[in-house]
N, C-alpha and C positions, 0 to 999 in steps of 0.2 A: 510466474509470480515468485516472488521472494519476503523473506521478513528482514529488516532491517532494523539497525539501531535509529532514532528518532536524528542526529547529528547527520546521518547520512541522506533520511528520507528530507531535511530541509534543505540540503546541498543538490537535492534531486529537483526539488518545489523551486530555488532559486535559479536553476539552471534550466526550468518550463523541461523538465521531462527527460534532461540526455544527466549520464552521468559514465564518465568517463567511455568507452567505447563500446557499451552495452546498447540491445536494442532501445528503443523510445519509449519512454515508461507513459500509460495511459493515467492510472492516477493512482491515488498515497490513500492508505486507508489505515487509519488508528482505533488500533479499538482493545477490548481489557480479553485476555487470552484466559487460558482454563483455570490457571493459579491465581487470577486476581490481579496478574501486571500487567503494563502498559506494551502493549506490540504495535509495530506499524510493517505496512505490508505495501509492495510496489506492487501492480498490473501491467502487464503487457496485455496487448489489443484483445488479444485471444480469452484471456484469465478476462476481462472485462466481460466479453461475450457469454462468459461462462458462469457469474458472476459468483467467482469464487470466494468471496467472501459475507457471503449471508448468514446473519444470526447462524449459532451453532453453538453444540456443549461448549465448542475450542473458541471459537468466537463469538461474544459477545459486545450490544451495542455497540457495532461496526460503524465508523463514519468519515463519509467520503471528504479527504480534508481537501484535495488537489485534484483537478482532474483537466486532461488535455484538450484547450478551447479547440 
């Protein structure tokens, strides 16, 4: 899993999941991080299984914007 800038994570959603020769991102999750800003976060298959990113102090109101049909 990684956090990303929002320009990146929509060049990820218009590309259905490849971005440049990185593994296959499963899906794009935006949600408001500890300070109050905007984060968006990729999955790999694995980080999905795991589901890394459920409510937390760090993340808050997580939601699933893209995810791989």
């Amino acid at each position: 899993m990684a956090t990303v800038n929002k320009k990146i994570a929509m060049e990820i959603i218009a590309n259905r999941g490849r971005y440049a020769d990185d593994p296959l991102v499963h899906q794009v999750v935006k949600y408001q991080n500890a300070w109050g800003g905007e984060s968006w976060a990729i999955l790999y298959e694995q980080d999905c299984l795991n589901n890394r990113y459920a409510p937390s102090e760090y993340v808050r109101s997580p939601e699933v914007v893209w995810s791989l049909e």
